[in-house]
C-alpha positions as CSV (number, residue, x, y, z in Angstrom):
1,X,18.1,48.4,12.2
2,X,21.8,48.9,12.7
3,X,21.6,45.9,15.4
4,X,19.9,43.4,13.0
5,X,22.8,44.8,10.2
6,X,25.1,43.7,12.9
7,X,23.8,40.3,13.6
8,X,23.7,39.7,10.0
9,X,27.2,40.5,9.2
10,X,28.0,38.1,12.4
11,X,26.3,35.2,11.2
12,X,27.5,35.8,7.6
13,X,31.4,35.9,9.2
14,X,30.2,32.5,11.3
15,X,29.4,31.1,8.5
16,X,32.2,31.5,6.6
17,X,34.4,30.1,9.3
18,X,32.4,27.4,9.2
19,X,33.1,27.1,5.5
20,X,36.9,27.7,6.0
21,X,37.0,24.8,8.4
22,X,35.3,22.3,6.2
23,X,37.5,23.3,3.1
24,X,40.4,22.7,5.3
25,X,39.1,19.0,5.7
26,X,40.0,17.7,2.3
27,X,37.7,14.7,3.2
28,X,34.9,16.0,4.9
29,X,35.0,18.7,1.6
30,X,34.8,16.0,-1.0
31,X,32.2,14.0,0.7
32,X,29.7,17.3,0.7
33,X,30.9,18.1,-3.1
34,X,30.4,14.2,-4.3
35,X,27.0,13.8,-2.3
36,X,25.6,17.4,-3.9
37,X,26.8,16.3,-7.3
38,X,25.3,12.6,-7.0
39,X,21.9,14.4,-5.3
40,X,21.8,16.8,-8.5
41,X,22.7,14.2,-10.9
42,X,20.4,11.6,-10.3
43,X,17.7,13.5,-8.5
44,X,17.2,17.4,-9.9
45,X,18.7,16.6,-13.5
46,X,15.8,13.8,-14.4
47,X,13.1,15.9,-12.9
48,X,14.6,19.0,-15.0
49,X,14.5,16.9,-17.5
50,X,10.9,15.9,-17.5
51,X,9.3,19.8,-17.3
52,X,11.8,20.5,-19.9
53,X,10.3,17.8,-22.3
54,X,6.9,18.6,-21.0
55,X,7.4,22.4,-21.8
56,X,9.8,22.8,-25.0
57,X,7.6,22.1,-28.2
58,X,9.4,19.7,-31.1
59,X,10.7,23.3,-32.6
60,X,12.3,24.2,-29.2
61,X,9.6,26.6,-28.4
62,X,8.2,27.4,-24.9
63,X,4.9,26.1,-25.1
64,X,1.8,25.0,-22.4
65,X,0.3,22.6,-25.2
66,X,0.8,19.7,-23.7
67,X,-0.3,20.5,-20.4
68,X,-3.9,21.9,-21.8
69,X,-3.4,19.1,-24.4
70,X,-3.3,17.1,-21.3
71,X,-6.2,18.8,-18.8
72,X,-8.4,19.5,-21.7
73,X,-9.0,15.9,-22.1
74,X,-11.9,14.3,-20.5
75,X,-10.3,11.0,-20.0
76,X,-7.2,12.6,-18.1
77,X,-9.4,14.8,-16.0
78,X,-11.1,11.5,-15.3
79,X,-8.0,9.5,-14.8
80,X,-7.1,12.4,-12.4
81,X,-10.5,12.4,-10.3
82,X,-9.9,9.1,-10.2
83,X,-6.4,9.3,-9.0
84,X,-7.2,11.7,-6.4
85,X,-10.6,9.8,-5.3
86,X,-8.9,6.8,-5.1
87,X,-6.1,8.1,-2.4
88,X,-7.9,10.1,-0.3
89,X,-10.7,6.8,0.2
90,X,-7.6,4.6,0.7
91,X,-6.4,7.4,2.8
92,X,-9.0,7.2,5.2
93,X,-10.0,3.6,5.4
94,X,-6.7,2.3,5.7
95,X,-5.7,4.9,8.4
96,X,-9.2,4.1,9.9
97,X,-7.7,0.4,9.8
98,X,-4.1,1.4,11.2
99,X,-5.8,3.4,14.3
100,X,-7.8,0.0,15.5
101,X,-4.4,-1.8,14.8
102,X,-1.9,0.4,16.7
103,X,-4.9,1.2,19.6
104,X,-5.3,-2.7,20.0
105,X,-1.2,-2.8,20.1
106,X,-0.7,-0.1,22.7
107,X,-3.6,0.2,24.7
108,X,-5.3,-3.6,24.7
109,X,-4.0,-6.4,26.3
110,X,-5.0,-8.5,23.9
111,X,-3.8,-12.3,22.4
112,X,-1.5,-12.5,19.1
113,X,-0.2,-8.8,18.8
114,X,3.0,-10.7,17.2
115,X,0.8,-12.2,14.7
116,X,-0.9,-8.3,13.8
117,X,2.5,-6.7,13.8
118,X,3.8,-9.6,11.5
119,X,1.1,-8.1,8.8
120,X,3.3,-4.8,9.2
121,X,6.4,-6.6,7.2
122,X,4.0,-9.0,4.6
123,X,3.9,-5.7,2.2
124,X,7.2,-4.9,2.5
125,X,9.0,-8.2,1.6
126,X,6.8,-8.9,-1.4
127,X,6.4,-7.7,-5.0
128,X,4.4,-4.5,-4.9
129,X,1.2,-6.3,-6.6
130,X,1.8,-9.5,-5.1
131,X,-2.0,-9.2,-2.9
132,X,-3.2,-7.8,-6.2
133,X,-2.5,-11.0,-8.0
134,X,-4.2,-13.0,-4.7
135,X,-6.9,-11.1,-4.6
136,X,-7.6,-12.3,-8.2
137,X,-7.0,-16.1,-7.3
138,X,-9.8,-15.2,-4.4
139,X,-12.5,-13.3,-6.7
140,X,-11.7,-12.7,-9.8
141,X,-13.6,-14.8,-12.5
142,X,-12.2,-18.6,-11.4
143,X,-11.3,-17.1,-8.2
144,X,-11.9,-19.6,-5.5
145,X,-15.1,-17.6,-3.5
146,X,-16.6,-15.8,-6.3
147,X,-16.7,-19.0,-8.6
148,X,-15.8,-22.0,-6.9
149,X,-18.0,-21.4,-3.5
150,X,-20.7,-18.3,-4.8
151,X,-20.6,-19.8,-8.4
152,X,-20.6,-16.1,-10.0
153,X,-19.6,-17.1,-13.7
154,X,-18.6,-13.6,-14.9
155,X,-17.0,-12.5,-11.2
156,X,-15.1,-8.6,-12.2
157,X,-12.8,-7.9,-9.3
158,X,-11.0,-5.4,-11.2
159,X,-11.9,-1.3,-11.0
160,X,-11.9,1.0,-8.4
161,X,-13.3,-1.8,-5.8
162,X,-10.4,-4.1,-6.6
163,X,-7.6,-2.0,-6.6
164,X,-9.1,0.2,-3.3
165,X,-9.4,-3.1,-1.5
166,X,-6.0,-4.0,-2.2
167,X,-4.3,-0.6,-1.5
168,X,-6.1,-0.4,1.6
169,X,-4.5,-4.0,3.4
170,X,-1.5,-2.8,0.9
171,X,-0.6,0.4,2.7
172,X,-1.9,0.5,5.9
173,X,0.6,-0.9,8.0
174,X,2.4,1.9,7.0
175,X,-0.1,4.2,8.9
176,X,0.0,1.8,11.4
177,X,3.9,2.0,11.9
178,X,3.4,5.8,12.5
179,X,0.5,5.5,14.8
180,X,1.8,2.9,17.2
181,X,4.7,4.8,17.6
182,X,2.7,8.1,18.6
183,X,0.2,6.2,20.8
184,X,3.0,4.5,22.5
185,X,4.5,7.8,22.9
186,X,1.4,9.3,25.0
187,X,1.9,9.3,29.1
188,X,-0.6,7.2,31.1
189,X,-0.4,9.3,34.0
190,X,-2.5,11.9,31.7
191,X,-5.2,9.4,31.3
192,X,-5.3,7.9,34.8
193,X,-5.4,11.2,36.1
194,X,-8.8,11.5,34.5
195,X,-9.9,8.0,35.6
196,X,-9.7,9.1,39.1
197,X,-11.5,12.2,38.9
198,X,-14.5,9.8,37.4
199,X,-13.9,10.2,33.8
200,X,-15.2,6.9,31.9
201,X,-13.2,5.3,28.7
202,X,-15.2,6.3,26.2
203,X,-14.5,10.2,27.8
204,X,-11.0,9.4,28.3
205,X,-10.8,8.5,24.5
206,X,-12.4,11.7,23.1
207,X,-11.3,14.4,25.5
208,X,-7.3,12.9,25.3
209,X,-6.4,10.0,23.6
210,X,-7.8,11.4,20.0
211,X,-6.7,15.4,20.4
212,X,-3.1,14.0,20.8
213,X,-3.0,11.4,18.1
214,X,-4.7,13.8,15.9
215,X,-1.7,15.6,13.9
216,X,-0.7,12.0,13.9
217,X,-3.5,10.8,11.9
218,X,-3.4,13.5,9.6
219,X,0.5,12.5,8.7
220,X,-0.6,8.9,8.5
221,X,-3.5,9.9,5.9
222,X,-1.1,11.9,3.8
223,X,1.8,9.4,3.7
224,X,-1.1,6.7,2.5
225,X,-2.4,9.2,-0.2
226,X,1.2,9.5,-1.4
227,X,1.3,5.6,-1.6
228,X,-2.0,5.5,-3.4
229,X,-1.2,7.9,-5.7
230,X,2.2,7.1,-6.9
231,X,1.4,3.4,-6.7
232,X,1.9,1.4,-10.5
233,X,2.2,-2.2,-9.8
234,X,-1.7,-2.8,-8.1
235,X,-2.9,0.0,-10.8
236,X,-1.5,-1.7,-14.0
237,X,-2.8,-5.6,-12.5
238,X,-6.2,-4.9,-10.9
239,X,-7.1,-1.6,-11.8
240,X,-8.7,-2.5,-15.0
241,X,-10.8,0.2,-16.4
242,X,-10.2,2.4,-13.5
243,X,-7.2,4.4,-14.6
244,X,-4.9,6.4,-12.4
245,X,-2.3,8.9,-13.0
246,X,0.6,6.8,-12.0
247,X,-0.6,3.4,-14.6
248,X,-1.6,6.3,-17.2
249,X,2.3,7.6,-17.6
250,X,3.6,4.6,-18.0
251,X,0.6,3.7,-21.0
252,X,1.2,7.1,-22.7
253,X,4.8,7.5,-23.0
254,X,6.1,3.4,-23.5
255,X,2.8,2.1,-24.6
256,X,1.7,5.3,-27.3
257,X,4.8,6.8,-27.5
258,X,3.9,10.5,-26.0
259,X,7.1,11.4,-24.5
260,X,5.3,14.9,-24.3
261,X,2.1,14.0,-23.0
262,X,3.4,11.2,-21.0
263,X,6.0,13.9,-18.9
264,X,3.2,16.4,-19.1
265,X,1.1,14.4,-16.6
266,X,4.1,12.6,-14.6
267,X,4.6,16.7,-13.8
268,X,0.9,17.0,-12.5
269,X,1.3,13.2,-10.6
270,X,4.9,15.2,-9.2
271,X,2.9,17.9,-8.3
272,X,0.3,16.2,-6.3
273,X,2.7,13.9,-4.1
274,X,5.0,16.7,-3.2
275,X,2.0,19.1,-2.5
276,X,1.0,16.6,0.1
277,X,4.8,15.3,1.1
278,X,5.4,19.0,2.2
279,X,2.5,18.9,3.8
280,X,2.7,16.0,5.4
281,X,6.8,16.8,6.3
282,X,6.5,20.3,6.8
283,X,3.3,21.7,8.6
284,X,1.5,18.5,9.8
285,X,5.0,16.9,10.6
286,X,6.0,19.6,13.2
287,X,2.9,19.2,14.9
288,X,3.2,17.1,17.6
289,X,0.8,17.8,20.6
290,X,2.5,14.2,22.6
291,X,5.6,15.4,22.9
292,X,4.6,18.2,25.2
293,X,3.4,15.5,28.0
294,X,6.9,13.9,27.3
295,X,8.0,10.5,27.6
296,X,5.8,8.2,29.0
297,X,6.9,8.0,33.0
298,X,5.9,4.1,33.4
299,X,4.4,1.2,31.1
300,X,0.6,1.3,30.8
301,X,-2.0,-0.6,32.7
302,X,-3.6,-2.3,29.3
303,X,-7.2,-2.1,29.1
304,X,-9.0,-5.1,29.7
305,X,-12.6,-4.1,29.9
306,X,-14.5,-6.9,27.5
307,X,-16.7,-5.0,25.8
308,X,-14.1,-2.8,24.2
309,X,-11.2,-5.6,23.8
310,X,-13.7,-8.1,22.0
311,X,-14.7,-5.5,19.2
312,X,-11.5,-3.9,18.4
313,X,-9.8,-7.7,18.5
314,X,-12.1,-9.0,16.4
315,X,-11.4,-6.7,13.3
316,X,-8.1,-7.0,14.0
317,X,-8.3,-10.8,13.8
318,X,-10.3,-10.8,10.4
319,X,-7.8,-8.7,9.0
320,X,-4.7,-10.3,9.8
321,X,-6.7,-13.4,9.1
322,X,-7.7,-12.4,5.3
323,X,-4.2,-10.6,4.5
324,X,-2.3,-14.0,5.6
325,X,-4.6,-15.8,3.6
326,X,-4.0,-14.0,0.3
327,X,-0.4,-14.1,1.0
328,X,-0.7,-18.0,1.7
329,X,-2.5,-18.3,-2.0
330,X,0.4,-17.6,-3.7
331,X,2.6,-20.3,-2.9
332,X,-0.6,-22.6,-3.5
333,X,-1.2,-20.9,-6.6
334,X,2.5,-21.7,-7.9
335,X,1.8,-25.7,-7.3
336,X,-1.6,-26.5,-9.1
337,X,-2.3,-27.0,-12.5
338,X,-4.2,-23.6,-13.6
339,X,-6.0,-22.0,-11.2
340,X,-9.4,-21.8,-11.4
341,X,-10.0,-24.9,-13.5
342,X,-7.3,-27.7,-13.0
343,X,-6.4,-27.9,-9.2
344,X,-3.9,-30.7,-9.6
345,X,-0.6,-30.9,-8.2
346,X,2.1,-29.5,-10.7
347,X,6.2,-28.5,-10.2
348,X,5.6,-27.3,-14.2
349,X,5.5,-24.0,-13.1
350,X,8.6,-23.7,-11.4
351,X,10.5,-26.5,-13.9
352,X,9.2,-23.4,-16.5
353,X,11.3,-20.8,-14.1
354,X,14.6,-23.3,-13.8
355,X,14.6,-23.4,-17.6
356,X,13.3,-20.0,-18.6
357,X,13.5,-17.7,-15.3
358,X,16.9,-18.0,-13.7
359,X,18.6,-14.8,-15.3
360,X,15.7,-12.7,-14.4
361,X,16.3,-13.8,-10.3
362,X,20.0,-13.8,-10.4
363,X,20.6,-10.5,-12.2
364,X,17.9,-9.0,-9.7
365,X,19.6,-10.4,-6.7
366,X,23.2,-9.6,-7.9
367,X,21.8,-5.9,-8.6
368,X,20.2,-5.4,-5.4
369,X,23.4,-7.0,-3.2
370,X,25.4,-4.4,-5.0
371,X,22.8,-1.2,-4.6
372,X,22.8,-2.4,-0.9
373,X,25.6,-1.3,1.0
374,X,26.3,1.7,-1.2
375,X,22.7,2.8,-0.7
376,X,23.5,1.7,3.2
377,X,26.7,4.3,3.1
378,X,25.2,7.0,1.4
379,X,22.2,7.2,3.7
380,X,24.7,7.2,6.6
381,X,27.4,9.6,5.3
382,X,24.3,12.4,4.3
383,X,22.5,11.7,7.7
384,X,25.8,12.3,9.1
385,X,26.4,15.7,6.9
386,X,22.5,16.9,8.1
387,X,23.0,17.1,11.4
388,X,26.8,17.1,12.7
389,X,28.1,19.4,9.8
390,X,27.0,22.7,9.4
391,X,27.8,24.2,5.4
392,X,26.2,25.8,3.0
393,X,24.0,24.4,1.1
394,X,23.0,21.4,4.0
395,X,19.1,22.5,3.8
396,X,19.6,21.6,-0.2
397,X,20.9,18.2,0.5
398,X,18.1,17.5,3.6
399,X,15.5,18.8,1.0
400,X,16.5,17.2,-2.2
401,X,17.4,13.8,-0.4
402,X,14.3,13.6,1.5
403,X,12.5,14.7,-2.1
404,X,13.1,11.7,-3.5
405,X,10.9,9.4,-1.1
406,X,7.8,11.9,-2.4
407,X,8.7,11.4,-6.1
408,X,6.2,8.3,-7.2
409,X,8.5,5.8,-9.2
410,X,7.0,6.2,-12.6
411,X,8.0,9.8,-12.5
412,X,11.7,9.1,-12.0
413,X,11.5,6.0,-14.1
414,X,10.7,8.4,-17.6
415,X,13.2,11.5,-15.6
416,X,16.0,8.4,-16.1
417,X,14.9,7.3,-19.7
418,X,15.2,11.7,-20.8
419,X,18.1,12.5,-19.0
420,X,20.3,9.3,-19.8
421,X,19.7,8.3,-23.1
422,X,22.6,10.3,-24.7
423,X,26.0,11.5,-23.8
424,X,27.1,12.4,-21.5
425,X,26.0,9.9,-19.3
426,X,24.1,7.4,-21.9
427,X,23.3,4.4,-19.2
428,X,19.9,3.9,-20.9
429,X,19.6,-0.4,-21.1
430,X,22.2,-0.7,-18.9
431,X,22.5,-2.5,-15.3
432,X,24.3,0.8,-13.8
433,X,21.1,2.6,-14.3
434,X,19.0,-0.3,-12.5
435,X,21.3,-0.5,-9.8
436,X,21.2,3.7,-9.5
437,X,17.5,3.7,-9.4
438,X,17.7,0.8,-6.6
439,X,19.9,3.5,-4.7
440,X,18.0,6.4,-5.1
441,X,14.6,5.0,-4.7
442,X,15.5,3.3,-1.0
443,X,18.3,5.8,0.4
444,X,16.2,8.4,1.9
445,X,14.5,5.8,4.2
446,X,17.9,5.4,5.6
447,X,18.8,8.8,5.8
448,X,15.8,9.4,7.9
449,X,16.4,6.3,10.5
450,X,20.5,7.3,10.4
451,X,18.8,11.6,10.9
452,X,17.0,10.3,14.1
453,X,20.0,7.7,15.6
454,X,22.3,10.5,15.6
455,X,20.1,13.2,17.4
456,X,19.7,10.8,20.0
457,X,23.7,10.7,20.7
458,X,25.2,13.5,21.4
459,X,27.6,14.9,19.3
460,X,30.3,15.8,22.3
461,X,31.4,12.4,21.9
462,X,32.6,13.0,18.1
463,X,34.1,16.7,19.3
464,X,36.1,14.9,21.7
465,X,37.6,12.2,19.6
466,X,38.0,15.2,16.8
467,X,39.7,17.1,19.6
468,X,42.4,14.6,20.0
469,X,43.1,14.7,16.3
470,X,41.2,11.8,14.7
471,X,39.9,12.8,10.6
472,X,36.5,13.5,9.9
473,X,37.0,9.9,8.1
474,X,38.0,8.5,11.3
475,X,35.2,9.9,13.1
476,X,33.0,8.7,10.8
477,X,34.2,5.2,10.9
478,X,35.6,4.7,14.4
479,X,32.6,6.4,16.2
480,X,29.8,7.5,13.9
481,X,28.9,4.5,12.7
482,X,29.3,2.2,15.7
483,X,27.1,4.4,17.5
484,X,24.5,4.5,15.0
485,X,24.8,0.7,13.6
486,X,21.4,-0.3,14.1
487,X,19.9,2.7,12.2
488,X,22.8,1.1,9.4
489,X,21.5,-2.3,9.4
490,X,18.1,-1.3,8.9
491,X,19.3,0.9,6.2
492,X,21.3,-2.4,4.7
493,X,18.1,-4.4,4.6
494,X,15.4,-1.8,3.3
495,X,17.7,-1.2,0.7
496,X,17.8,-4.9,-0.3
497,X,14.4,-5.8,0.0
498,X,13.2,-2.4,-2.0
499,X,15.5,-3.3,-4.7
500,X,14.0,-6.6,-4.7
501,X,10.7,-5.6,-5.5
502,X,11.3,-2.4,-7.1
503,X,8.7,-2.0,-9.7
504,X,7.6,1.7,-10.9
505,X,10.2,3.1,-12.2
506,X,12.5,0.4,-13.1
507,X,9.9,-0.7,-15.5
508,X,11.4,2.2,-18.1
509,X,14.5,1.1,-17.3
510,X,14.7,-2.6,-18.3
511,X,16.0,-3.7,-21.3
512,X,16.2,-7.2,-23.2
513,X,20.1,-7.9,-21.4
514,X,18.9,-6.5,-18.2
515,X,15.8,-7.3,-16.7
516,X,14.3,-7.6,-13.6
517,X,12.0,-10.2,-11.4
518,X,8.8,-8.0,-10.7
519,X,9.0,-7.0,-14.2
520,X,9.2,-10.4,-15.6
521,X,6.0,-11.5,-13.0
522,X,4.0,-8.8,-14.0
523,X,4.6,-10.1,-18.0
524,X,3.6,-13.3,-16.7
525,X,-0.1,-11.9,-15.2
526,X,-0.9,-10.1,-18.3
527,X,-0.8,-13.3,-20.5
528,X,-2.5,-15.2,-18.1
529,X,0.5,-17.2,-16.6
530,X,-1.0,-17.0,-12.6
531,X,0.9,-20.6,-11.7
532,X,4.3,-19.5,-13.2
533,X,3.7,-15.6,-11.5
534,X,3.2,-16.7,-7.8
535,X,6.1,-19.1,-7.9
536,X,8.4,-16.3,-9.7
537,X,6.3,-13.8,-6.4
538,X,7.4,-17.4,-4.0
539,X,10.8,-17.4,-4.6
540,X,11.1,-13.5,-4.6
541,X,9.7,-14.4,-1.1
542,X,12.1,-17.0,-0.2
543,X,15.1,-14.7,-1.3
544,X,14.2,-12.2,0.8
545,X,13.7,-13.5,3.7
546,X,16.9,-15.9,3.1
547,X,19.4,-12.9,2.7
548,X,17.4,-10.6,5.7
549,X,18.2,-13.9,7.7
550,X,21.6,-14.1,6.6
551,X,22.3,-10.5,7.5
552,X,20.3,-10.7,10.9
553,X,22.7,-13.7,11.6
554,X,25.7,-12.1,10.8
555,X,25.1,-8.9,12.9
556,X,23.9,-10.4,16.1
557,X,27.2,-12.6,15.7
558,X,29.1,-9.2,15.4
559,X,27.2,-7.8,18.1
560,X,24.5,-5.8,16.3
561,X,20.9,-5.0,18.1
562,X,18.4,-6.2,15.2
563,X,15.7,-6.1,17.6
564,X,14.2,-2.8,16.6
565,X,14.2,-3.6,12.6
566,X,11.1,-3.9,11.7
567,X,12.1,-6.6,9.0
């Protein structure tokens, strides 16, 4: 007892002289004080904000009305089924999807792997809904099969079979991303070892392969529940009758005007994703049975036996196939007539966005170049802060940082509408408030890449430069960040390309001076406008890919590896 009082009172007196160091580093201190108070600010205060509205009656009281209010009604306890059905189907066919995918990738030696890694980025670098709207122009009611070819009259592509189709080729390169990278991870020498004592493939496959990918495809199943569940744009275009949590928010607080209701069930859609985030980070994450055979000791001899290639290539084929071909619909879509009944060449649609659409493209550009490289620093300088610095209060920062990739946007979208719409920050219809959501919603994607750059350098190579009397500043900025560049690129373009087709929350956040491209093409789906939406969805596209290839240029000039972005 006295021994453990001991090591107490040592740790507590380490600690402190820890603290006592950092104070006495005017810049290192203000860095942790200004990234706590921007993390509390525009993280914790809008979520506060939300289960204070959801739980404070009109008269101030303390009340749980609106939460029975809101799971006594039938129609949210179906919306909620439905929520949950819907991501844990999408959860498992699409990681079903990503295994075939990153097995083809690591263990095949297969034709076109470029071209199936290719549908990795497709989602990424267009508007969230974008293979909604194609998935329309292929079946909904003039779609092209379902009318044109089948000759179904009344064709209904929306509901749960819709919008599960679409999340599915929607969010499974993400599961894919994780997978390839575990399966890459596992040594051959396991598996050959096996070979030669006459163990066949199919053997080989059950007894090792799957037992060590197996945490791996639990963490890619959460991650795509999270997606499915927090996901707005695909819900509010396709999802027709079939409600979820995420489209019902939005439709109760802006659309009915239930503040109260409406934060009541963002609080149960908040509940759900970071249930399964701190699942998924926390007791799945650490699980990790490939890292005990360690790296891999030499590249793999890729399977080439026929009868298990041809299978495997041949779903990966159609799939690639079918997702490139909804993404190729959409610039076809922005050049004919009106699709479905008038297939003639037209430039009306885009002569409608030169006279009626330029604002909407440059003030999202303009505001996502600016969110960019703060959103590129800030993920560097707290990556930096969570594992060189020790302080207290580092495990609130990692948390609360990392929190805000398992908040779903619609959540944080009403959080910004409560907690700035009066003094003392009132940014409500402004374009600080877009550009802050941009930041917010991309930066803990480049925290985590800047997290695992620097624990692959070690850190004696700052100690020594801060040994010879360089500032944490010029640490940070003479050997920190050169180090870790790559991880800062990739930070760079996420940030851009998220902003661009940021969505969810931004969508409370818009106002008649400041509005935003994915907002403007979803107005123009609702009325009907599919020609003037896919070219507003093309030259989101095109502006994307221009400034990533701008940026790419730029850095391999300076000397950058882009190489290992996978934009």
């Amino acid at each position: 007892m006295e021994n453990l009082q001991t090591s107490k009172n040592s740790f507590l007196k380490y600690r402190l002289k820890e603290m006592e160091k950092i104070v006495r580093d005017p810049i290192l201190f203000t860095s942790i004080l200004l990234v706590m108070i921007s993390l509390v600010v525009f993280i914790v205060w809008p979520l506060y904000e939300i289960l204070k509205e959801s739980f404070v009656s009109e008269s101030g009281v303390l009340t749980l009305e609106f939460y029975k209010q809101a799971l006594t009604s039938s129609e949210n306890r179906r919306i909620l089924f439905n929520t949950v059905g819907l991501g844990v189907f999408v959860g498992i066919i699409a990681t079903a999807i990503a295994f075939v995918f990153a097995y083809a990738d690591a263990f095949l030696r297969i034709k076109f792997k470029k071209i199936f890694n290719l549908v990795s980025i497709l989602p990424i670098i267009s508007p969230p809904f974008a293979l909604a709207m194609a998935f329309i122009m292929l079946f909904g009611q003039r779609g092209i099969i379902t009318y044109k070819l089948l000759g179904i009259p009344d064709a209904n592509v929306y509901g749960f079979k819709g919008l599960a189709s679409v999340q599915i080729l929607t969010f499974f390169p993400v599961a894919y991303l994780l997978l390839l990278g575990i399966l890459k991870k596992i040594d051959p020498s396991i598996e050959e070892a096996a070979r030669n004592m006459g163990a066949s493939r199919g053997q080989v496959f059950k007894t090792i392969v799957l037992p060590l990918v197996k945490p791996g495809i639990l963490n890619a199943f959460l991650l795509v529940f999270i997606q499915s569940v927090a996901d707005f744009g695909n819900a509010m275009v396709i999802g027709g009758n079939y409600t979820t949590l995420s489209a019902q928010v939005y439709i109760q607080s802006m659309g009915n005007y239930d503040l109260k209701g409406g934060t009541a069930l963002a609080s149960i859609l908040l509940s759900i994703s970071i249930l399964m985030f701190v699942l998924q980070k926390y007791w799945i994450g650490s699980k990790s049975y490939v890292t005990v055979t360690g790296k891999p000791s030499r590249s793999r001899n890729l399977i080439e036996e026929n009868h298990i290639r041809i299978p495997i290539f041949s779903i990966c084929l159609l799939v690639t196939a079918f997702i490139i071909l909804l993404y190729c619909l959409i610039p076809i879509g922005s050049f004919v007539k009106v699709w479905g009944i008038d297939y003639t060449p037209t430039m009306k649609h885009y002569e409608y966005i030169g006279k009626m659409g330029v604002k909407f493209i440059k003030d999202t550009t303009i505001m996502a170049l600016i969110a960019m490289p703060i959103t590129g620093v800030l993920g560097m300088v707290i990556a930096f802060l969570i594992t060189r610095k020790k302080f207290i209060g580092r495990r609130m920062i990692e948390f609360t940082s990392m929190l805000a990739m398992a908040i779903p946007g619609t959540v944080i979208g009403i959080g910004y509408v409560l907690a700035y719409n009066e003094r003392p920050l009132m940014l409500t219809g402004t374009a600080t408030i877009i550009i802050i959501s941009f930041i917010f919603r991309s930066m803990p994607v480049g925290i985590r890449s800047g997290i695992v750059s620097l624990q692959q350098i070690d850190p004696a190579i700052e100690e020594a430069a801060q040994d010879l009397g360089a500032s944490t500043l010029k640490v940070f900025t003479s050997v920190t960040i050169p180090l870790i560049k790559s991880a800062f690129f990739s930070g760079l373009v996420y940030s851009f390309v998220r902003s661009m087709t940021a969505l969810s929350a931004v969508i409370f956040l818009i106002s008649a001076r400041h509005n935003i491209l994915t907002a403007e093409i979803m107005n123009q789906v609702d009325v009907g406008r599919i020609g003037v939406a896919a070219g507003y969805c093309t030259v989101l596209i095109v502006i994307v890919v221009t400034v990533v290839g701008i940026m790419k240029l730029l850095l391999s000039k300076l000397g950058v590896d882009t190489s290992q972005s996978k934009i």
